[in-house]
Structure formats: structure tokens, C-alpha cells
C-alpha positions in Angstrom: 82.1 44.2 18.8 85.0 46.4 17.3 88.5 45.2 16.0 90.3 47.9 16.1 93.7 47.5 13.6 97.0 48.0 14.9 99.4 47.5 12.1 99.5 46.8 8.4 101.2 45.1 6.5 101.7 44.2 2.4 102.0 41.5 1.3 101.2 41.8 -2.2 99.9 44.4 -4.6 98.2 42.9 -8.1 96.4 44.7 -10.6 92.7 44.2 -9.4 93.4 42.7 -5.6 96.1 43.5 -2.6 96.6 41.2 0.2 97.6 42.7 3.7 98.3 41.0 6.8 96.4 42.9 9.9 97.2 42.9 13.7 94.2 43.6 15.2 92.9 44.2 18.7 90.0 42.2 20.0 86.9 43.5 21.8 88.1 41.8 24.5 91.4 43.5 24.6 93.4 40.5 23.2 95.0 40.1 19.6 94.6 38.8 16.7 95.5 38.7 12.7 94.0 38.9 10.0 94.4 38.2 6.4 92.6 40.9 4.1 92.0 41.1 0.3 91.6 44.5 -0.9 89.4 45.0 -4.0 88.2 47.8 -5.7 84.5 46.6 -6.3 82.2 45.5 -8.7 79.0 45.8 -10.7 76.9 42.8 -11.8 73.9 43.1 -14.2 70.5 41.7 -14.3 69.9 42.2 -18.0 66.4 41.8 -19.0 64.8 42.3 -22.6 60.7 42.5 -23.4 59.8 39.1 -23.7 61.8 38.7 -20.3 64.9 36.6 -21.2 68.1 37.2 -19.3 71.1 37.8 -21.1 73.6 34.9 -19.0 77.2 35.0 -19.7 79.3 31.6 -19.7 82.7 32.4 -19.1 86.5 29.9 -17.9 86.6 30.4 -14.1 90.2 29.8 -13.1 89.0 29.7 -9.3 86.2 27.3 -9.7 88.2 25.7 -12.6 85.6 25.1 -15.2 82.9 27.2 -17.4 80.1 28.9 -15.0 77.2 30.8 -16.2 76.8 34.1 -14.8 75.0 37.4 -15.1 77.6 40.0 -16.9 79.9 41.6 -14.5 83.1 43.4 -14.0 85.2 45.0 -11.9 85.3 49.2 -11.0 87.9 51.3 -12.6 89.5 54.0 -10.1 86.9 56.4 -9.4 84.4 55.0 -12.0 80.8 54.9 -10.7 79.4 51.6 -10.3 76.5 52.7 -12.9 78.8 53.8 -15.4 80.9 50.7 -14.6 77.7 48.5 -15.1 76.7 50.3 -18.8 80.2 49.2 -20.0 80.0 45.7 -18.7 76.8 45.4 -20.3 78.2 46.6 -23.6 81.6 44.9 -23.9 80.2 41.9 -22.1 76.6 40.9 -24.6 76.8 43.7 -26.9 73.8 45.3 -25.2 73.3 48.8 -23.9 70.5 49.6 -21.5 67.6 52.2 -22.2 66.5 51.4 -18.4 69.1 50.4 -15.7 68.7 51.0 -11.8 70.1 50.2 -8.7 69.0 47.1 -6.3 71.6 47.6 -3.8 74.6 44.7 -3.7 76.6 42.3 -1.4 79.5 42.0 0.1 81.3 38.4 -1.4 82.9 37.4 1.4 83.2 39.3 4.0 85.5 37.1 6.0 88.5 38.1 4.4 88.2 40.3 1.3 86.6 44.3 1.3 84.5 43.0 -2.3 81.6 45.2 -2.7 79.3 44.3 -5.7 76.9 46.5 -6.6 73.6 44.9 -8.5 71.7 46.4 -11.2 68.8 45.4 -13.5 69.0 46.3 -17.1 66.2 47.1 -19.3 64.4 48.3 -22.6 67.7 47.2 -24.3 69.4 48.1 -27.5 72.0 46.4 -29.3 75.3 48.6 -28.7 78.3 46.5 -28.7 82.0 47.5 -27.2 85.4 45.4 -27.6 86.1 42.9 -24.6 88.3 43.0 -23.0 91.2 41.2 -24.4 91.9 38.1 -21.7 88.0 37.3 -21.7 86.3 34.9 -23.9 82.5 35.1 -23.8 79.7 33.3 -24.8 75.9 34.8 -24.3 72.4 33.4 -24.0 69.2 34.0 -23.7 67.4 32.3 -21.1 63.3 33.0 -19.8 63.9 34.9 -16.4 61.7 31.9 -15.2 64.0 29.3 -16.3 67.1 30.9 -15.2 65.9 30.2 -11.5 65.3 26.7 -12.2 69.1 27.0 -13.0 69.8 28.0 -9.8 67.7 25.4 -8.1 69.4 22.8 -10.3 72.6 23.8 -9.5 73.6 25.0 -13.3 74.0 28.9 -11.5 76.2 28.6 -8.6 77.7 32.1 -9.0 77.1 33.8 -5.1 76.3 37.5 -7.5 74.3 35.7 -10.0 71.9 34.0 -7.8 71.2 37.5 -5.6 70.6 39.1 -8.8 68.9 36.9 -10.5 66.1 35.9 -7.3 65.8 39.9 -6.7 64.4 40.6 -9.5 62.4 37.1 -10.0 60.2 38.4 -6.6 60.5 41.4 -8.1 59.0 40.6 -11.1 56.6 38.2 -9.0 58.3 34.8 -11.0 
């Protein structure tokens, strides 16, 4: 079931994702290509406080061309762990740092053509601890019941592939 890659090459380098053009070997000994988008990874953040809102983010998608409402996310620095990673999003993202924060695996985005990794983490007993943004975002937060931000999902307000895993992991977690 193996591809095996025969040559690389280039095409363009950005500052979060490279795109290279593969020739690649089939199992059946034939060949193919294949177009690849490197990325570095990401963290996304289930962030829940003790009357069990979630802290949504609603944020200009260029990509999907309008406003979506997300769980807070970001993207991994060189060698930054995805928990430290996820801590800062939190912080620069609702002004919130975590007492409680642990891993619940992740998800490849799209595994068809880009190496996108995104590791998912629920955030708890949290404590107002705010960073600066980054400088080309523009956030706005709210506060929705956990139970309500499924019926987003089901309504089609939350069509965000991360914020949906998240967001129904811990809702059978959480047995909502």
C-alpha cells in the first residue's frame, strides 16, 4: 500500500506552508505525482470555564471568505511543543490562561495533500492572563454553554473541521 517518493521538488517556500511537487512510485510499480503542502502543525483548544461555557473565537477566513467561529488555535513555532504552543494560543487568543489543560490526541486536516497535524487540547479551571495578538489577527470572543455550541455545529453556525472534533470530544466526554 506504500508510495514510495522518488524525487522532490520546490515549488514554493512561505512563512507557515511549502508546496512540493512529488514523483512517486505506486504499489503497483507505476508512477505517479503528487502535490504536497508542508506545514509545521498546530494546536486547537477546547477551552472550558466552571459553569461550562466555551470560549469560541470568531475570526476573517480568507479561505472560506467570510467570519467563522472557531475554538482558539494556532500554528507551532520551530521546536515549540504543541502544549506550550496551546498555553500561548489560549492567552494571546481570549486572554485566558489554563490552570488544567491535557491532551485529546488530534487530526490530520487533510491528508490528501498537506502533512497538517493538529493537536487538540481541553482547557480548564481558567484564569484571566492575557498576551498581545498577534499583529495580522483581529479577534472577537464569546462565551457559549458547551451544550449550545453543538447545536452550532448541527446548525451549521461551526463548520470549522478542528472545531467540531474538539468541540464533540469533549461533549461525550463530558456526557452533553
Amino acid at each position: 500500500m506504500n508510495e514510495k517518493v522518488i524525487k522532490t521538488q520546490s515549488i514554493y517556500e512561505g512563512r507557515v506552508v511549502k508546496l512540493a511537487l512529488l514523483d512517486v512510485e505506486l504499489p503497483d510499480g507505476k508512477h505517479s505525482k503528487r502535490e504536497l503542502v508542508r506545514h509545521p502543525g498546530a494546536v486547537a483548544i477546547v477551552a472550558l470555564d466552571a459553569e461550562q461555557n466555551v470560549l469560541l473565537v470568531r475570526q476573517f477566513r480568507i479561505a472560506a471568505g467570510k467570519v467563522l467561529c472557531e475554538i482558539p488555535a494556532g500554528t507551532l513555532e520551530p521546536g515549540e511543543a504543541p502544549l506550550i504552543c496551546a498555553e500561548r494560543e489560549l492567552q494571546e487568543e481570549t486572554g485566558y490562561r489554563p490552570g488544567k489543560i491535557e491532551a485529546m490526541g488530534g487530526l490530520y486536516v487533510a491528508p490528501g495533500y498537506t502533512t497538517e497535524y493538529i493537536h487538540l487540547f481541553l482547557a480548564t479551571e481558567l484564569h484571566e492572563s492575557r498576551l498581545d495578538a498577534d499583529a495580522d489577527e483581529f479577534i472577537e470572543v464569546d462565551r457559549v454553554p458547551l451544550r449550545d455550541a453543538v447545536a452550532m455545529i448541527e446548525r451549521g453556525d461551526i463548520v470549522d473541521g478542528k472545531s467540531i472534533a474538539g468541540l464533540l470530544r469533549v461533549a461525550r466526554m463530558r456526557g452533553v
